[in-house]
N, C-alpha and C positions, 0 to 999 in steps of 0.2 A: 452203590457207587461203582460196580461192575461196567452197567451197561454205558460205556463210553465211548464215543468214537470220533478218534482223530485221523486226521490224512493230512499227509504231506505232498509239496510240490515244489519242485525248484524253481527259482525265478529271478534271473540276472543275480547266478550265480550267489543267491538267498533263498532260504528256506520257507516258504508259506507253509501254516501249520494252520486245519481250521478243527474246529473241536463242538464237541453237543453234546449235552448229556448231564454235564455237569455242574454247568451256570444257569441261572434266571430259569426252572422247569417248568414256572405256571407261565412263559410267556408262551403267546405262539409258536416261536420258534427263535431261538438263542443257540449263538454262534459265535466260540472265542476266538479271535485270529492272532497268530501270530506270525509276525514279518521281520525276521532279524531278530530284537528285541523290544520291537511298535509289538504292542496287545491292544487290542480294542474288542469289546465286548459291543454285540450288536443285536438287539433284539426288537421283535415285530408281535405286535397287539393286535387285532380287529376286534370292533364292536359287531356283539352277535345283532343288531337291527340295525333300521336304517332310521337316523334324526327325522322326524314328520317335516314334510315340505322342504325337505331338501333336491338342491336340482344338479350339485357339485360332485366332485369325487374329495371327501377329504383327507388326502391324506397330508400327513406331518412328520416331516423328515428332520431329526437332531441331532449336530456333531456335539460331543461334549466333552471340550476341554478340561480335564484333572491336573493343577497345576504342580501335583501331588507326581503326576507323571516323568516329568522332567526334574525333578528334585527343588520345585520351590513351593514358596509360600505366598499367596496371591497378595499384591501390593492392597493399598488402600488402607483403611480404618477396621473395613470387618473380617478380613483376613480369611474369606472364605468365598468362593466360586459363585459368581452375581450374572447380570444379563453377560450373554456368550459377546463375546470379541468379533471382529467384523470379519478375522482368518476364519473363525468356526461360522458364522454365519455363511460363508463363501464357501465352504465346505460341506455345511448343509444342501446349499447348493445345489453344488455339485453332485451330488449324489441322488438328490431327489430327480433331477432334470430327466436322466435315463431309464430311470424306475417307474415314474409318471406314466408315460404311454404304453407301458405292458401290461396294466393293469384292465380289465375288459369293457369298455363302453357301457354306462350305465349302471355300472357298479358300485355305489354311493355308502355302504359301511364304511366308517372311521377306521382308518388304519395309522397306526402309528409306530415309525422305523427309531429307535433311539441307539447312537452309538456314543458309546462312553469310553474315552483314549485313558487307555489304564497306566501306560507306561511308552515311552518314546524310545526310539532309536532315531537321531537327525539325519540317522543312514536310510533309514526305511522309513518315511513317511507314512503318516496313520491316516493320511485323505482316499492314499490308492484303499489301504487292510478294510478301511472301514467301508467301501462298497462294496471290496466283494464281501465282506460280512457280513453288508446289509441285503445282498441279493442271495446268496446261502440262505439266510433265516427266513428270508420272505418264499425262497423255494421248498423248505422245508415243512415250511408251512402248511396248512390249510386253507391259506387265501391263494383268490385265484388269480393265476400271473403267468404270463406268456414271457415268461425270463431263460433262466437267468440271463443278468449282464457280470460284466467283467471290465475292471480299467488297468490304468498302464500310463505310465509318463512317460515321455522320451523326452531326452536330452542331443544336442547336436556338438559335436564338441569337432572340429577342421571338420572332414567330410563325412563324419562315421555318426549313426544314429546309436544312440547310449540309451538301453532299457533299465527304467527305472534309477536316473543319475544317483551317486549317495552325494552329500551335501560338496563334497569338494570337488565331484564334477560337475554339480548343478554351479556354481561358481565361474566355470568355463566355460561351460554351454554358452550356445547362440540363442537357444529354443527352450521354452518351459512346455512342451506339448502333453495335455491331459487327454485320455479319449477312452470313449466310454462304449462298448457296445454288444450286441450280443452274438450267436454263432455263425450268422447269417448278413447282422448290416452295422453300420456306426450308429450308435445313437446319438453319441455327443461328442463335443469336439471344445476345449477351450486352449487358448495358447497365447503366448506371450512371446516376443521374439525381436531380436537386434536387424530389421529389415531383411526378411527371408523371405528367396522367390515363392512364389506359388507353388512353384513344381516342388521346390524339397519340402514343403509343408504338407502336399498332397501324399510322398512318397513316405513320410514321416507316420502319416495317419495309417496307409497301409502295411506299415512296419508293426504301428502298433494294433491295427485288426488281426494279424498272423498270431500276436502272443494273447491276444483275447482270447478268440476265437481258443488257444489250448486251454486256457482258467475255465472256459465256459464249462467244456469236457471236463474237467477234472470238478468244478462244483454237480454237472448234472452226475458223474460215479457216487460227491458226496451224498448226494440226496438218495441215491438209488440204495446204500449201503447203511443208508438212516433211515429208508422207509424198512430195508430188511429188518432192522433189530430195534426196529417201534419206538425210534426216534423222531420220528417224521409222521405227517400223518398225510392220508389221501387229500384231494382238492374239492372244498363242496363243489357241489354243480352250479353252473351260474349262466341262465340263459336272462339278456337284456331285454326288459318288458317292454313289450312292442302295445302300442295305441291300439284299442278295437279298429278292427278291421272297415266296421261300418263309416265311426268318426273317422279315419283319416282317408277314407274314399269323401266324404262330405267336405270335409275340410281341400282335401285337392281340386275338389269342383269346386267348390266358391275360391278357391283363390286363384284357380284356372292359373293364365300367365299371365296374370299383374305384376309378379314379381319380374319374370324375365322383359316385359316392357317396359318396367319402372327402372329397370339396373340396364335400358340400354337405354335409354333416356337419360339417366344419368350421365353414361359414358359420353354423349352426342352435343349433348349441352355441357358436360363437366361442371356439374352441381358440387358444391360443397359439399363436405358432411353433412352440416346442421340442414340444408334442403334435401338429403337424402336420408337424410332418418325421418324426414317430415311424412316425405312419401312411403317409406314402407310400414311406418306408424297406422296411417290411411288406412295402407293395406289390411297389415293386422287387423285395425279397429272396426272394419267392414265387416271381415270373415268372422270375429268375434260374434258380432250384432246378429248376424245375418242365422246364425246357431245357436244364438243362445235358449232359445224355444226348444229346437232339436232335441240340444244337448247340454240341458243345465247343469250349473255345477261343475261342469268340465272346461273352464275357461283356462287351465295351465297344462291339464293335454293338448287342447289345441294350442295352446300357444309353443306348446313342442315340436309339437307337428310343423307349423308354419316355419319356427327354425330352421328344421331341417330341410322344408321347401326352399326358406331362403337359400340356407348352407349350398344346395343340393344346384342351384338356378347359380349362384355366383359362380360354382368351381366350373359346372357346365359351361358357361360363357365362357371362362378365361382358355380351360382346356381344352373345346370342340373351335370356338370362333373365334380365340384370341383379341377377345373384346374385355379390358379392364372396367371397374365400375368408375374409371375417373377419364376412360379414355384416352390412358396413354397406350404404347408401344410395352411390349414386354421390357425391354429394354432402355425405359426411358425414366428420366428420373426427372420430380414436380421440379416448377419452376423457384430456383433461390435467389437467396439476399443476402449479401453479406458486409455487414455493417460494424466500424469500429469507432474507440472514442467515444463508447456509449455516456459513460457514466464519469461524470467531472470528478469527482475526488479517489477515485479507486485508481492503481498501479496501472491497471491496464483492465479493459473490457470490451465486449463484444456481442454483439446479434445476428445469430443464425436462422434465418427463417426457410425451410425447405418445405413447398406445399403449406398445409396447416400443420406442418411441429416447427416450433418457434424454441429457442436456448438462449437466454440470456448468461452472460458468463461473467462473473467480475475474480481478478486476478489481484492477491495480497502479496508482497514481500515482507518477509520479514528475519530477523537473522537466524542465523544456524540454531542458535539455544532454542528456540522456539519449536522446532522440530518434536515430531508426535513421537511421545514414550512410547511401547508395545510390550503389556504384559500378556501373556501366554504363552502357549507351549512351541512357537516355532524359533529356530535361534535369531531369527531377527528383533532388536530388543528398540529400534527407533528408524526414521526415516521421512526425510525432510520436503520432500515431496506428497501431497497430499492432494486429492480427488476429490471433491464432498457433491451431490445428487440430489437434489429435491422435487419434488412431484406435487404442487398444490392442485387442490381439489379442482378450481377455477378452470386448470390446462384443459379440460375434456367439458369442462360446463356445469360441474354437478355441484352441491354444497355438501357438503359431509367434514364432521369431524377431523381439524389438524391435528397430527401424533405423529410424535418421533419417527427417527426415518425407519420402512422397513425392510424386508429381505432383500426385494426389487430397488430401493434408492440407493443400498448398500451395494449389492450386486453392480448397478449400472453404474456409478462411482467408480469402482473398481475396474470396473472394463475399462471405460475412458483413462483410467489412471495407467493399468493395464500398456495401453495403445501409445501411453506419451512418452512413458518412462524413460524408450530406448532414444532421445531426441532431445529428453531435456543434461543440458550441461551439469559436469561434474562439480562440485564444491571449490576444489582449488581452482577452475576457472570461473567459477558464479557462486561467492558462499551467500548464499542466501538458502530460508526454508522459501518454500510458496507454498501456495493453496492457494487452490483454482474452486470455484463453486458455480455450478451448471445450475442453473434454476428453468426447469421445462415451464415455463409460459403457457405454451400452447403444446399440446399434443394428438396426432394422428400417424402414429409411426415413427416406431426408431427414434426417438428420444437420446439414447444411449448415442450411437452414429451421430446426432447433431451436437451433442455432446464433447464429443472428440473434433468435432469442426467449430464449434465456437469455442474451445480452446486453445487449440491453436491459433486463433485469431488475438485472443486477447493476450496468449503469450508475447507475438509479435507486436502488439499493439503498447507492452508495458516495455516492450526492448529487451525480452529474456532471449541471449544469442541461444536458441537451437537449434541442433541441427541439420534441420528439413523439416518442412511444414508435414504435418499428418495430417489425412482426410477419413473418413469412414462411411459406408455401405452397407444396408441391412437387403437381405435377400429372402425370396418368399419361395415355394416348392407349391405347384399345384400336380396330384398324379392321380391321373385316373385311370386304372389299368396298365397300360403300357405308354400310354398318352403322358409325358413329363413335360410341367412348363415353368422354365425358371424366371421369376420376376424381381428386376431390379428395382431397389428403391420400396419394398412395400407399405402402406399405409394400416391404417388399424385395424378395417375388416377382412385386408387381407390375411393379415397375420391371424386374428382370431379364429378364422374358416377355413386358412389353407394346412400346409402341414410341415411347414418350417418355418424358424427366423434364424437365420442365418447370417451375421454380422462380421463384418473384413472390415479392418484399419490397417493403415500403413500409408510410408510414404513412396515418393515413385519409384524407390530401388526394391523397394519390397515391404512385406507382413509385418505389424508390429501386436497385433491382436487379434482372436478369433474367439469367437464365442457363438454356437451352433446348437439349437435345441428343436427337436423333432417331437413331432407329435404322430406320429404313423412309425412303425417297428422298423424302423432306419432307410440310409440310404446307402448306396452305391458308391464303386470310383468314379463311374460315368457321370451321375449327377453330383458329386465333388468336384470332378474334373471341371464342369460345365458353371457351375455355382461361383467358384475359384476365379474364371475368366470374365464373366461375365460382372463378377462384384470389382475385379480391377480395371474394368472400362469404365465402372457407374463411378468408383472414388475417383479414379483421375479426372473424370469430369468436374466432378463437385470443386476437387482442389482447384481446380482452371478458375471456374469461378471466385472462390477465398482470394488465389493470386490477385485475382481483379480487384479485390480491397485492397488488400496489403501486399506488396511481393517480398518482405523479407522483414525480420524483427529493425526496429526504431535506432536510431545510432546509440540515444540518449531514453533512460529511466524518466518516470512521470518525476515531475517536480514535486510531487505529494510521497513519492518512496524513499525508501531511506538510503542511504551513498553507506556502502560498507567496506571501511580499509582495513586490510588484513595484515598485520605487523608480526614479527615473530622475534622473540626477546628470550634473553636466556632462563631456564625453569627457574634459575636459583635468584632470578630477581623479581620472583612473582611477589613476595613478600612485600618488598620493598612498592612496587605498584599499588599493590591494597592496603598498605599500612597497618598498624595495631589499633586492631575493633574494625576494620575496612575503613578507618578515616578519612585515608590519602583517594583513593578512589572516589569515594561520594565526594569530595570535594572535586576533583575532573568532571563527574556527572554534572554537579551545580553549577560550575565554571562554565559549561560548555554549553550541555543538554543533551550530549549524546550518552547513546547507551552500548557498553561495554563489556561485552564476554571474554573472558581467559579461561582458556584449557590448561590443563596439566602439563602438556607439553610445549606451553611457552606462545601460543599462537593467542594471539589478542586480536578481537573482530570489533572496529568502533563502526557504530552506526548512527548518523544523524541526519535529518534532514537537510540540514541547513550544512552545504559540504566546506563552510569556511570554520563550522566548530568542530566537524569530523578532522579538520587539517589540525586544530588549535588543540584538540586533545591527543592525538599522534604524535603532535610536539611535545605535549608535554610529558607523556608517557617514555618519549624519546631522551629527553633529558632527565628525568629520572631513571633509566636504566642504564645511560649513558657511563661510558668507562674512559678514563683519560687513555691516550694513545701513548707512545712514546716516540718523540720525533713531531708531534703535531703541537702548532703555538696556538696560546687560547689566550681571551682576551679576559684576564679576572680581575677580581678584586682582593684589596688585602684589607683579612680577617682577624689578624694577631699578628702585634711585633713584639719577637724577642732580642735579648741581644745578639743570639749568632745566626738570627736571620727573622723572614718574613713568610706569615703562611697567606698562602692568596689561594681562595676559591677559584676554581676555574670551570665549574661545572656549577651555576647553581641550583642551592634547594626550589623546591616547586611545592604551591599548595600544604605547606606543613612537612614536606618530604628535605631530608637532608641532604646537602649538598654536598659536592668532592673537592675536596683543597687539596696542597702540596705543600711544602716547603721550599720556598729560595735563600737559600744560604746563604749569610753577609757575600762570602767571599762567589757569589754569582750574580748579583745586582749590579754590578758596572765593571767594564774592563778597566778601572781605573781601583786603587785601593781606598777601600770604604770603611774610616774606623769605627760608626754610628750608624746601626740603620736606619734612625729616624732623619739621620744626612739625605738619603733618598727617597725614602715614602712614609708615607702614613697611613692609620687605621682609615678604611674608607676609599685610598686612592685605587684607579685603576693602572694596570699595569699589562704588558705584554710579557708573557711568558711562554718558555718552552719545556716539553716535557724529558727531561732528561734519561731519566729510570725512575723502575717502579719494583718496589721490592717483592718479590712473590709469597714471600712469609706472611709479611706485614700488608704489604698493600700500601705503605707506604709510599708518596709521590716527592721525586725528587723533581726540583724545575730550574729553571737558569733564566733571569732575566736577560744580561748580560749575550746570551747564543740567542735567545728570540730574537733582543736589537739586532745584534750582526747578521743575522739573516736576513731581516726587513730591512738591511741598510741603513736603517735608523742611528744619528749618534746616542754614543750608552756614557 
């Protein structure tokens, strides 16, 4: 238990502690972090072979919430840590997103990063400890990796960038900016943000490169002082097996430039998809045919090869000729549609169609109690806003197996939720929850972007006041050498062949979401700067169009949502509202049909469709919490006569709920002298009365017939 080795580093004024030696020995490589008082333990696996007939990189990246960490005990029936929460899946994320592209082309051993959050600090976040924890272990490793990375939040609080916010300046912040990268470039980029320009997002990113850029150094010393003392081990060699030389000469000659004629034939004509996977199917299936004598047996190295023909002829074209395979402008984005009032019974809905990615969106209201619980370890414990993502087999063409949503639905959900947040109304001026649900249709790009565009659509379209419509932009990076070409708008094959997606939301004052993932060992200011300007030309466009459906949210809610009054009554007459066994209230429910939330603090939310039983149960909540005034005349009835006077109801019972009476004294039923009070009323009659005083002991209500008359002029 000697050989241990810890290092420390300071970081926005907290202490990063990383540690080896001590924990998980038979993994690859195990790394304790600590941040403040965030511990997370982070360890890295690789399978010594390679799965037969694999053509992927697997690896598998896991945040793993311990709700042991935070001092509780996990909700539910089996009171123990079950499928991860949608914060640890976003977190897994995150972390995989940067780590992905350093690992070597053609590298296909199973690796597997797993971080397990032992213990929180809500000052110190375990998203940031647990990458660099994950990129520590995987350096220390013997897997091969062109790392390490390093991440960093910043917060914007007036003009000043905040490294690493703790929870009470993440509170004030403008910006949630996450960024991920190594000593040399950004790898990743996510952010959340209250409409922030371009320019402070870009200057925000290079704030947080500067304090990467030190973590880097300080994990490459860890690794260097853990290979010293045989904590660390060397990196196997790993050269990517290249196709015999012979076959991929054969295979380039038979496919000569079919491909480069076929992808500018496309662009010329602007073939669809499904007629441009026709054609290079053809393609393929020739070169196959024309080989298979040659080179039997080898049908899935050739089919590598041609990949990378293909691969190799798209980036060519877009790079050298600025020729897209759909034939637009670098700069141009497919032709849209924007359609609302899709769907007759839903709150509000809407259809996005940009190119071939199509979003159908239907929008739910419903009241505040409906709002998603949130067990885990972040202190957000619910939150009435809600994003949900779905991706059917059918969007792309293929049939395969429906299953719950995964990383990717969960992820893109998030981002469009991400994008809207800062636009959707607060509770005291909208108490409703929503939940908005994107269901991609159709997909060829940017799914998530159309996303964010037909939600907003269908917001405006239910009459939800936000405020400013959001648009979004997915961005594509082709680099060949020196040669950089940034493409707006990119479609499916771009994305799969080039070497970024790149995704901006916001509205026209500014940034409400980023999310940027690299597949080439990062990028620059210059291609930020240029990415940045170029995605705020493509959204504003997009939103031009949206405008042209809808230019602003509906005056009036679908007649299918529910009308929500928000009343506010004293705590101490919550009792009295629900009755003994909740009586009184299920009878308002029955009475009416609406449905009825009360908080602790007196705030009562009636919801009903029908806004003449939402008014009817208002009223009657109304007079059952209702309290006599003193000085105000009420019109009641008399409930008991005694002989030195009469009590008359003046507030009455409701639905089983008791009513409020007073007393009128013989000697205050007429300005005249009354020796009987059955001389002036009886059980049953009505009467005008005023409220005299009210004893603050008793509660007691004194009243005066006699001073109501004389006020109404009425003879007494």
């Amino acid at each position: 238990m000697t050989n241990i080795l810890k290092k420390s580093l300071e970081i926005a004024g907290r202490t990063l502690t990383l540690e080896t030696g001590r924990m998980a020995k038979q993994a690859s490589g195990a790394v304790f972090v600590n941040y403040g008082d965030t511990m997370v333990l982070s360890c890295v696996t690789m399978s010594e072979t390679v799965r037969e007939g694999i053509d992927f990189f697997p690896l598998q990246v896991e945040f793993e919430e311990k709700m042991y960490s935070v001092g509780k005990i996990p909700g539910g029936f089996i009171k123990r840590e079950g499928r991860p929460s949608e914060k640890a899946i976003l977190c897994s994320r995150l972390i995989d997103r940067p780590l992905r592209p350093l690992f070597p082309k053609g590298f296909y051993n199973d690796v597997q990063v797993i971080n397990t959050v032992l213990s929180v600090d809500q000052d110190c976040p375990p998203d940031m400890a647990a990458m660099i924890g994950a990129s520590a272990a995987v350096h220390i490793s013997k897997i091969p990796f062109n790392g390490p990375i390093a991440g960093v939040t910043i917060g914007l609080i007036g003009d000043e960038y905040v490294l690493n916010p703790t929870q009470e300046e993440a509170e004030q912040s403008e910006m949630h900016l996450s960024v991920a990268g190594t000593a040399d470039a950004v790898m990743m980029v996510e952010a959340g943000a209250n409409e922030i320009p371009e320019s402070v997002i870009l200057e925000g990113i290079m704030f947080a490169h500067e304090e990467i850029k030190r973590i880097v150094a300080f994990i490459e010393e860890f690794r260097a002082e853990a290979l010293a003392m045989g904590l660390a081990r060397e990196k196997i060699p790993f050269e990517k097996p290249m196709p015999d030389p012979e076959l991929e000469a054969a295979v380039r000659a038979s496919a000569g430039d079919a491909f480069r004629e076929a992808m500018k034939r496309c662009s010329e004509e602007r073939l669809a998809k499904e007629q441009r996977d026709a054609l290079f199917a053809e393609i393929k299936l020739r070169v196959q045919e024309e080989l298979a004598e040659a080179f039997p047996e080898q049908q899935e190295i050739i089919d590598g090869v041609l990949y990378t023909i293909e691969k190799e002829t798209m980036r060519s074209l877009i790079a050298k000729d600025k020729i897209r395979i759909d034939g637009r402008m670098t700069t141009e984005v497919r032709p849209i549609s924007c359609e609302v009032g899709i769907l007759a019974r839903t709150h509000g809905s809407a259809l996005f169609t940009r190119g071939q990615t199509q979003i159908l969106n239907a929008l739910t209201l419903g009241m505040v109690s409906q709002e998603q619980i949130l067990d885990g370890i972040a202190p957000e414990t619910s939150k009435r806003y809600m994003h949900h993502y779905n991706f059917p087999p059918y969007s792309v063409g293929e049939a395969r197996p429906v299953r719950s949503p995964g990383r990717r639905e969960i992820g893109h959900g998030a981002l469009a939720e991400r994008a809207l947040l800062p636009v959707i109304p607060d509770e005291d001026q909208f108490p409703y929850s929503l939940r908005l649900v994107s269901e991609a249709i159709e997909s060829n790009g940017s799914t998530s972007m159309g996303s964010v565009c037909a939600s907003t659509l269908a917001l405006m379209d239910a009459g939800v006041p936000i405020s400013a419509p959001v648009s979004g932009c997915a961005m594509g990076l082709i680099k060949e050498g020196d040669d950089i070409t940034i493409l707006t708008d990119i479609q499916g094959m771009e994305d799969f062949l080039g070497d970024m997606d790149f995704k901006v939301a916001g509205t026209e004052k500014g940034v409400t979401a980023i999310q940027m993932d690299i597949k080439i060992p990062g990028i620059d200011r210059e291609i930020l700067t240029r990415a940045l300007a170029q995605a705020r030309e493509g959204r504003l466009f997009i939103m031009g169009k949206m405008l042209e459906a809808i230019s602003e949210p509906r005056e009036q809610l679908s007649p299918y949502a529910p009308r929500i009054i928000t009343m506010q009554i004293n705590p101490d007459k919550i009792r009295e509202v629900i009755g003994s066994g909740g009586k009184v209230i299920k009878k308002i429910v029955e009475a009416t049909g609406a449905q009825i939330d009360i908080e602790d603090d007196g705030r009562i939310f009636i919801a009903s469709v029908d806004g003449a039983m939402g008014d009817k149960a208002m009223q009657i909540i109304s007079n059952i919490v209702a309290e006599p005034q003193v000085g105000q005349i009420y019109k009641g009835t008399v409930v008991k006569i005694m002989e030195f006077g009469a009590f008359v109801e003046i507030i009455p019972g409701v639905l089983g709920s008791s009513g409020k009476d007073g007393m009128v004294h013989i000697s205050e039923l007429s300005n005249k002298r009354v020796n009987n009070v059955e001389d002036v009323c009886a059980e049953g009659d009505v009467m005008w009365v005023k409220v005299k005083a009210i004893d603050k002991a008793s509660g007691k209500v004194k009243l005066s017939r006699k001073d109501a008359m004389n006020d109404m002029g009425l003879e007494v």
